[in-house]
Residue, then its C-alpha position, 0 to 999 in steps of 0.5 A: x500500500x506505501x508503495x502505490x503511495x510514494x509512486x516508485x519510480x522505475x529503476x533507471x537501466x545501466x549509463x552509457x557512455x558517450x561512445x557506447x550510445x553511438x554504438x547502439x542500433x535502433x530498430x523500429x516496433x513492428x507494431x507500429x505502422x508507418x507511411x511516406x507522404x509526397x513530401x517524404x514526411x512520415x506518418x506513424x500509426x500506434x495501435x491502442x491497446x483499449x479494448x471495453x469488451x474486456x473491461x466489462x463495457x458493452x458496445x451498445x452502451x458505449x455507443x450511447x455515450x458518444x463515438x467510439x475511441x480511436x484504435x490508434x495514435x498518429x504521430x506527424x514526424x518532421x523532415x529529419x524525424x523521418x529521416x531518422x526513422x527511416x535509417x532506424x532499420x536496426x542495421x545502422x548505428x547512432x554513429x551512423x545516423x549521425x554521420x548522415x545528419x551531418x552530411x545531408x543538412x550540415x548539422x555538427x556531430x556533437x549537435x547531431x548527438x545530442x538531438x539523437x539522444x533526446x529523440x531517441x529517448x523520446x521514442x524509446x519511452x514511447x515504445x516506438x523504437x528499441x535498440x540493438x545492443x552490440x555484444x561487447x555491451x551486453x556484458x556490461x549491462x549484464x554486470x550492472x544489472x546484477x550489481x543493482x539487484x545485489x544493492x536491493 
């Protein structure tokens, strides 16, 4: 009862280095659909996981108290999150999305960095895009992960 109380906050994952975050492959979510306008800007569609049924809320009383919710979220990305979330195929690193931001609209690295870095947590939260750890890594966030349980 304390707990839901003092609203833990979620246990934060392992710090990565400035180097170790560039060496991370973002992937998209499966299941989440996507489409290209004729401006080349992107569209995500977030299927909602509400289902009334289940909840015990029949349609035909629902459909008295107004129109239905919608299935799905749609996310409008700008110019460069399209270009980010095209390249965010799991097979390019940070590093790499970097480098193509920094060629394509002469952004800084270090700007094109911390943009990324911002974003991608955006998105991570979201559930919108994982990431592809290499394995050098995983060790690392094996180590810190069992070092935080011992801590408990």
């Amino acid at each position: 009862m304390l707990d839901r109380l003092r609203r833990r906050k979620k246990p934060k994952g392992p710090v990565l280095s400035r180097s170790e975050f560039l060496k991370l492959k973002p992937v998209r979510n499966p299941i989440v659909k996507w489409e290209k306008n004729e401006k080349g800007e992107i569209k995500i569609s977030v299927p909602l996981g509400q289902d009334s049924a289940k909840k015990g809320i029949s349609a035909k009383v629902l459909s008295k108290l107004g129109p239905p919710p919608p299935k799905e979220r749609k996310i409008q990305l700008d110019k460069v999150g399209s270009e980010v979330w095209e390249l965010s195929n799991g097979d390019r690193t940070i590093r790499d999305i970097v480098d193509a931001l920094h060629e394509k609209y002469k952004m800084m690295t270090v700007e094109a960095e911390i943009s990324l870095d911002a974003y991608f947590r955006q998105l991570s939260q979201r559930g919108l895009v994982g990431f592809s750890i290499p394995e050098e890594l995983r060790e690392k966030f094996k180590e810190e992960t069992k070092d935080k349980d011992v801590k408990k």
